[in-house]
C-alpha positions in Angstrom: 10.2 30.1 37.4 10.1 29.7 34.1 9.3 27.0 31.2 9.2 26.6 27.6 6.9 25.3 24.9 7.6 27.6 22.0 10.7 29.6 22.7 9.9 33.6 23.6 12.3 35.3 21.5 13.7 38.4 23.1 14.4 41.4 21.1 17.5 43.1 20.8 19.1 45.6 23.1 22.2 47.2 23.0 22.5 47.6 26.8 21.4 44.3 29.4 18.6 45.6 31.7 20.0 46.2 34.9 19.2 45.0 38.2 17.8 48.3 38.8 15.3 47.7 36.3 13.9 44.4 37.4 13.9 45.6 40.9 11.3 48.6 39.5 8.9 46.6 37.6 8.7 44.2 40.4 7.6 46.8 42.9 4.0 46.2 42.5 4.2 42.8 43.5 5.9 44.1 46.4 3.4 46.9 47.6 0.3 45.0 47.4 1.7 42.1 49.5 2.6 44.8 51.9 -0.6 46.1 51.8 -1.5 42.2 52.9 0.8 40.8 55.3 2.1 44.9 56.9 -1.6 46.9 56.5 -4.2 44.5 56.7 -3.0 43.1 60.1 -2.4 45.8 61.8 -5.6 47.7 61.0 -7.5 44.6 61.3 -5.9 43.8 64.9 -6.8 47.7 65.9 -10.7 46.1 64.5 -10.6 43.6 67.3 -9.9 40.5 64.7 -7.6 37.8 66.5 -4.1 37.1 65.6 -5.3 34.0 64.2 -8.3 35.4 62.4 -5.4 37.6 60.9 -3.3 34.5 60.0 -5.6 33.3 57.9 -6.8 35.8 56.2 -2.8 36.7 55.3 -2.6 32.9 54.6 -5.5 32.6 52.2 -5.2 36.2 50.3 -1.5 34.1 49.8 -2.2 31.3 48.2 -2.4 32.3 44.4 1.4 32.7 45.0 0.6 28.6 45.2 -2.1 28.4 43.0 -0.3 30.2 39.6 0.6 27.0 37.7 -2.9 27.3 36.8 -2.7 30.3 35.0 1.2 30.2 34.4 0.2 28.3 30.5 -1.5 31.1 29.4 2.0 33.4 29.4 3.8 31.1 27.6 0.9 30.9 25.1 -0.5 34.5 24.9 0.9 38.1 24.8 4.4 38.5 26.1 6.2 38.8 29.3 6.4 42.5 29.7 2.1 42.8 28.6 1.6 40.3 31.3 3.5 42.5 33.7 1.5 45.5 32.9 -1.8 43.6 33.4 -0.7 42.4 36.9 0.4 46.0 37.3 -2.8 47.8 36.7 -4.9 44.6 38.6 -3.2 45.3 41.5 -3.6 48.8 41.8 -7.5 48.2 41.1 -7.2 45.7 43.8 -5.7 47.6 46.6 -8.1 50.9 46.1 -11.3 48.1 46.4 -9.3 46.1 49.4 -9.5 49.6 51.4 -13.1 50.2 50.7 -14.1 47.2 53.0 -14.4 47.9 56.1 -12.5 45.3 58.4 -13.8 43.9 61.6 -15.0 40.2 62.8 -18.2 40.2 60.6 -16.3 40.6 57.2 -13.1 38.8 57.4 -14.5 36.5 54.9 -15.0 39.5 52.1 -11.7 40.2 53.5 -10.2 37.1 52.6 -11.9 37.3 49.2 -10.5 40.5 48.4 -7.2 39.7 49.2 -7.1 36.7 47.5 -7.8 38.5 44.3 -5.3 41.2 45.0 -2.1 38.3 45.2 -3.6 37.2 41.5 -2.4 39.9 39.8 0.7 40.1 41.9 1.5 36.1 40.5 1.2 37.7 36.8 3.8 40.1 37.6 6.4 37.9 39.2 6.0 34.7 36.5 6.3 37.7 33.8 9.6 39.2 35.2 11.0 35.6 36.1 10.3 34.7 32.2 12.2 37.9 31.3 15.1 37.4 33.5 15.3 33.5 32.2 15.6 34.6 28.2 17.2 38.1 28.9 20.2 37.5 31.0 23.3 35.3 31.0 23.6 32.2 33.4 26.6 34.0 35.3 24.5 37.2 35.7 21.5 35.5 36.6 22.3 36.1 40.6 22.4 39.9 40.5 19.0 39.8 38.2 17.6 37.7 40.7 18.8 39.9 43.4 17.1 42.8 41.9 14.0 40.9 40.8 13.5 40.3 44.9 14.7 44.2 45.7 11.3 45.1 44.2 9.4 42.4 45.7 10.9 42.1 49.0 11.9 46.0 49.5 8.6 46.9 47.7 6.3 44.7 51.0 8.3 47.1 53.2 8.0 50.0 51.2 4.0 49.8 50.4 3.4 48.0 53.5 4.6 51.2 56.1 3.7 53.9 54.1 0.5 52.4 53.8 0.0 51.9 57.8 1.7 55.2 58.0 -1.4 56.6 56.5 -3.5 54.7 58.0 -2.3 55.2 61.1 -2.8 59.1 60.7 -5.7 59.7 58.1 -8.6 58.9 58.9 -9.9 58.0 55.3 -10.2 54.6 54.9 -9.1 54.7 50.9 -6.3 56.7 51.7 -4.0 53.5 52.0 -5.0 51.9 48.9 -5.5 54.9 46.8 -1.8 55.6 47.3 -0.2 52.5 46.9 -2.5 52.0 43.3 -0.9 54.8 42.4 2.9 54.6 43.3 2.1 50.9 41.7 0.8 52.3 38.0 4.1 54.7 38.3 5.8 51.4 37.5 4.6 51.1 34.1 7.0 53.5 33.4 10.1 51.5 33.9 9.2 48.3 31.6 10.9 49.8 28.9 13.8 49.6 30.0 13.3 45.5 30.2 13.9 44.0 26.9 10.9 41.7 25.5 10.0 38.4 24.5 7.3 37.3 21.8 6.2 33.9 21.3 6.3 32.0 18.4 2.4 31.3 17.7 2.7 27.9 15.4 1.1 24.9 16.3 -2.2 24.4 17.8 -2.8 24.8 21.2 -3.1 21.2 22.4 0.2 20.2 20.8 1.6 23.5 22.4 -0.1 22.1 26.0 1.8 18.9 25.6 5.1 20.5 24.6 4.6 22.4 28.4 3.9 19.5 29.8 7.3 17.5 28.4 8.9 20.0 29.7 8.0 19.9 32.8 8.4 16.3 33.2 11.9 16.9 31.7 12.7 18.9 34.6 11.2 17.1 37.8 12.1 13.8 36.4 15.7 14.4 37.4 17.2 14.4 40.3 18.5 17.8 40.6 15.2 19.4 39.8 13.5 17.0 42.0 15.8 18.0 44.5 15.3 21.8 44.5 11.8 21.0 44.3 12.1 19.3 47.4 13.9 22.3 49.1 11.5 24.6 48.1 8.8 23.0 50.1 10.3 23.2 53.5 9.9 25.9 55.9 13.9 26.9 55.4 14.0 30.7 55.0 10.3 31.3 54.5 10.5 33.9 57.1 6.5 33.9 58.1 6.8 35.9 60.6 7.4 39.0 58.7 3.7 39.0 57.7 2.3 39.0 61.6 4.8 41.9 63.0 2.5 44.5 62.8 -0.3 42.2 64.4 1.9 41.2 67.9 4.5 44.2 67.6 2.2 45.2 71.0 3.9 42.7 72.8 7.4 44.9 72.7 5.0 48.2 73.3 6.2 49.6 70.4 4.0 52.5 68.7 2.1 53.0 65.9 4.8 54.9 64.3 7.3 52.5 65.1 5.8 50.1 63.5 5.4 51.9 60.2 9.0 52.5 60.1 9.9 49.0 60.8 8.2 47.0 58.8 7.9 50.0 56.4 10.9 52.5 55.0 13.3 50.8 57.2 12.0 47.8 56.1 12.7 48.1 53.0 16.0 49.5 52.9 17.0 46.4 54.8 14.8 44.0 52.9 17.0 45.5 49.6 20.5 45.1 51.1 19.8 41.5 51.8 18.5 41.3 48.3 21.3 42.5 47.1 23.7 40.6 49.4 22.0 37.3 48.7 22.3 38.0 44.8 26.2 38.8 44.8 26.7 35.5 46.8 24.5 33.2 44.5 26.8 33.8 42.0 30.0 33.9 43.8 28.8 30.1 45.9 27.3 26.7 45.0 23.5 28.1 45.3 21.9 25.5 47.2 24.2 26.6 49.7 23.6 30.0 50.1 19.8 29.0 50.5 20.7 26.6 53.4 23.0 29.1 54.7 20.7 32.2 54.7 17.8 29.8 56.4 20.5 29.0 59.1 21.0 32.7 59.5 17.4 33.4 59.9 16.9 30.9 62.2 19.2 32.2 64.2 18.0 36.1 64.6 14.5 34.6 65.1 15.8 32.7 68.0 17.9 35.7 69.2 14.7 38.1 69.1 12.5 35.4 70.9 14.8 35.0 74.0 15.7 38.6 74.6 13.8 41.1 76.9 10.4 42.7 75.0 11.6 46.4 74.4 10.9 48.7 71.7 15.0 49.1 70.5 15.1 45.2 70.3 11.6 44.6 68.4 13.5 47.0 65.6 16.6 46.1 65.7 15.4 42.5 65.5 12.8 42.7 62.7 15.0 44.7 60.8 17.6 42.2 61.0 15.3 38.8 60.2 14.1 41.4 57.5 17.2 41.8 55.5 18.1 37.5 56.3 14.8 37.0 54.3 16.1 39.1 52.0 19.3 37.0 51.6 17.2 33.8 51.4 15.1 35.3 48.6 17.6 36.4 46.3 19.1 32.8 46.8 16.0 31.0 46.3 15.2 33.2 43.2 18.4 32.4 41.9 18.7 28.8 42.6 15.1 28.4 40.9 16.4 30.0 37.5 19.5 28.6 37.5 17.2 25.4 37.3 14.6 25.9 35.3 16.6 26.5 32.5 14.7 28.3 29.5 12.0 25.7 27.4 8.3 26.9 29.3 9.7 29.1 31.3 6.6 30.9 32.7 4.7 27.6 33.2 7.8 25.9 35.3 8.4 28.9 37.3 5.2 29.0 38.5 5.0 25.4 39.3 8.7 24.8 41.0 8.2 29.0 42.4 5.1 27.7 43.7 5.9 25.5 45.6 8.8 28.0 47.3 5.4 29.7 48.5 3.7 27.0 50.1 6.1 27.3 53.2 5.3 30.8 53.5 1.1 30.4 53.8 1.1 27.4 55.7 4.4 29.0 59.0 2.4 32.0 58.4 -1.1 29.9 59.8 1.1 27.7 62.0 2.7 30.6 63.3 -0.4 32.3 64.4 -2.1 29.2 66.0 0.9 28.6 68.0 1.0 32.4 68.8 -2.1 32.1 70.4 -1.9 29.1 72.4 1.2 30.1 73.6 3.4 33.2 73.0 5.5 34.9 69.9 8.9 33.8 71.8 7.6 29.9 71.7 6.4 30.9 67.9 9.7 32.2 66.9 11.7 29.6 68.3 9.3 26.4 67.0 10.1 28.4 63.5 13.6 28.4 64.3 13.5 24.5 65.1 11.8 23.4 62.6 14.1 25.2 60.1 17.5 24.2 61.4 16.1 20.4 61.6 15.5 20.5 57.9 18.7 22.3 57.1 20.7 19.2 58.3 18.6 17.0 57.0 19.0 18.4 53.2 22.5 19.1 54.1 23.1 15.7 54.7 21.3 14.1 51.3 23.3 17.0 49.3 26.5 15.4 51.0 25.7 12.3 49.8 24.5 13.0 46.6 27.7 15.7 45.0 26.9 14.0 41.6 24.2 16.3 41.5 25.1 19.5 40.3 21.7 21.8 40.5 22.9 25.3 40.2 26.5 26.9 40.8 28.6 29.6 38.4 31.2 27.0 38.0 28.2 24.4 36.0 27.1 27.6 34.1 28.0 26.2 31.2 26.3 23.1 31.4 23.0 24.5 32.8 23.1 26.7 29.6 23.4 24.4 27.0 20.3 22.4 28.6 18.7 25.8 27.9 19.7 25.5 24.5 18.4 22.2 24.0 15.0 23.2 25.4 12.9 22.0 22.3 10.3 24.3 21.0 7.1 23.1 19.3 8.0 25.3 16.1 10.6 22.6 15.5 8.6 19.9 16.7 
């Protein structure tokens, strides 16, 4: 997700930052939407809010994930990448120690909702920050293992903060507990950012000519076809994986426990969440990338099928979360990948946001979807209208990719080409 105006110039480090490192700083994103799609439901279900109430509180507190391009300018304009990342950092662990002071039930789902809208601000300033690092600080043919890590700290970090964090709640009875914990594993992650190399902006020009050298950028990009196309991808349901932010609130339907529940969508959750990251990573760059994001959304509509038709018992509720866990894994790391293998470098925090953003979309509106037709109907008829709806699309784009093989968006064999559009990215210092 990233775009150029001025070109960030990273410093100089003897050593590439490792996946490891990306996947550190990212954590914070991950916890606090944990907190929101893992925590939040399930204490607010035990509250006596409906599945759908829950929905669309998740759905809402979501949408800054959508809404970023707003703010996305001011990165490539102000401070650097890794000060941006701290900010996000330190306004999510504010967030998530005020989130768990409210207390949730029917009468204040709407200071609820505000709450966690606020809370998945500061989570968008982390992940356009660490996209803009990965986009100037690796190579094109590494790009799929950065990407992989970038989503082991998101991905693996909403399982992480999200059990421990109903864990706690599920045993302590002090309501701050939760968030007082996760703000604090979160600020831990300052630590980590330097070990991610930097990138400063080049400050000349004024700000309206730097606005419109964002802006030809982006045009640039969506004006061809092959960024049009991802584009397109992005906003389809195809590996969204909604339901992983409404487990916790129907996980009664397979009478699982409490504790069950925290492991599953929690430690477990993100031990599996990582592997897929990390799977989906080493096969972006070993594939053409637009097919390992169809692929992976084929995968995942499959174990949501699987887990729909079979019987409601506590072994197959984990053993099929924690497998659609680690498929959205796999679909992340590919749709990371494929988004920064196409973004190129010019803006990079301003395109990311907008193309990223639109990857997001899917994921607020199935999450809604998925809780109205939960409660009209049931979670098998939710999982498998999911599934549908996904494979449909998948054959659709599978066909227009067919017919289209002049475009070549994103693969390790066009790493060469994708990188010299990089390098023709025009910055407004030589405009």
């Amino acid at each position: 997700m990233r775009h150029w105006i001025s070109s960030p110039r990273p410093k100089r480090f003897r050593n590439r930052p490792s996946p490891t490192a990306f996947a550190l700083v990212t954590l914070p994103s991950g916890i606090a939407q944990g907190f929101l799609t893992i925590t939040l439901p399930f204490i607010a279900r035990r509250a006596g809010l409906s599945v759908a109430a829950i929905s669309s509180i998740v759905a809402i507190g979501l949408m800054p994930l959508v809404l970023d391009f707003a703010w996305s300018p001011l990165m490539d304009l102000t401070l650097t990448y890794r000060r941006w990342c701290a900010i996000g950092t330190c306004w999510c662990a504010g967030m998530l120690v005020l989130l768990s002071c409210i207390p949730l039930r029917p009468t204040t789902a709407g200071l609820a909702t505000s709450g966690a809208f606020a809370l998945i601000i500061g989570t968008s300033f982390i992940l356009i920050a660490v996209n803009g690092l990965i986009a100037y600080g690796v190579p094109e043919e590494l790009k799929g293992k950065a990407a992989g890590g970038f989503q082991v700290g998101n991905t693996g970090g909403i399982g992480l903060g999200g059990g421990i964090a109903v864990w706690l709640a599920a045993h302590f009875s002090t309501p701050m507990m939760p968030g007082v914990v996760l703000a604090l594993m979160s600020l831990s992650c300052l630590a980590p950012l330097c070990m991610v190399p930097d990138a400063t902006h080049s400050m000349s020009g004024g700000v309206v000519q730097r606005m419109l050298g964002i802006g030809r950028e982006l045009w640039d990009l969506v004006r061809q076809p092959r960024g049009a196309l991802v584009a397109a991808m992005f906003l389809t349901p195809i590996g969204a994986g909604a339901a992983n932010n409404l487990w916790s609130a129907v996980a009664e339907e397979w009478h699982v426990s409490a504790n069950t529940v925290a492991l599953v969508t929690g430690a477990a959750g993100a031990c599996v969440a990582a592997a897929g990251c990390a799977i989906g990573g080493w096969w972006a760059d070993r594939m053409d990338r637009r097919v390992v994001y169809l692929a992976g959304g084929g995968i995942l509509a499959l174990v949501g099928t699987v887990l729909a038709i079979t019987p409601r018992t506590p072994l197959l509720f984990t053993t099929g979360t924690l497998s659609y866990t680690m498929t959205v894994g796999i679909c992340n790391a590919a749709f990371s990948a494929l988004l920064l293998g196409t973004i190129g470098r010019g803006a990079a925090a301003s395109k990311c946001a907008i193309i990223g953003a639109m990857g997001n979309v899917p994921i607020s509106y199935m999450t809604a979807f998925d809780g109205w037709v939960h409660d009209r109907s049931s979670s098998a008829v939710m999982l498998i209208t999911e599934a549908a709806i996904s494979v449909v699309l998948i054959v659709v784009i599978a066909v227009v990719l067919r017919r289209v093989q002049a475009l070549r968006i994103d693969s390790p064999g066009t790493a060469a080409s994708v990188a010299g559009q990089s390098a023709s990215a025009t910055s407004l210092h030589d405009n």
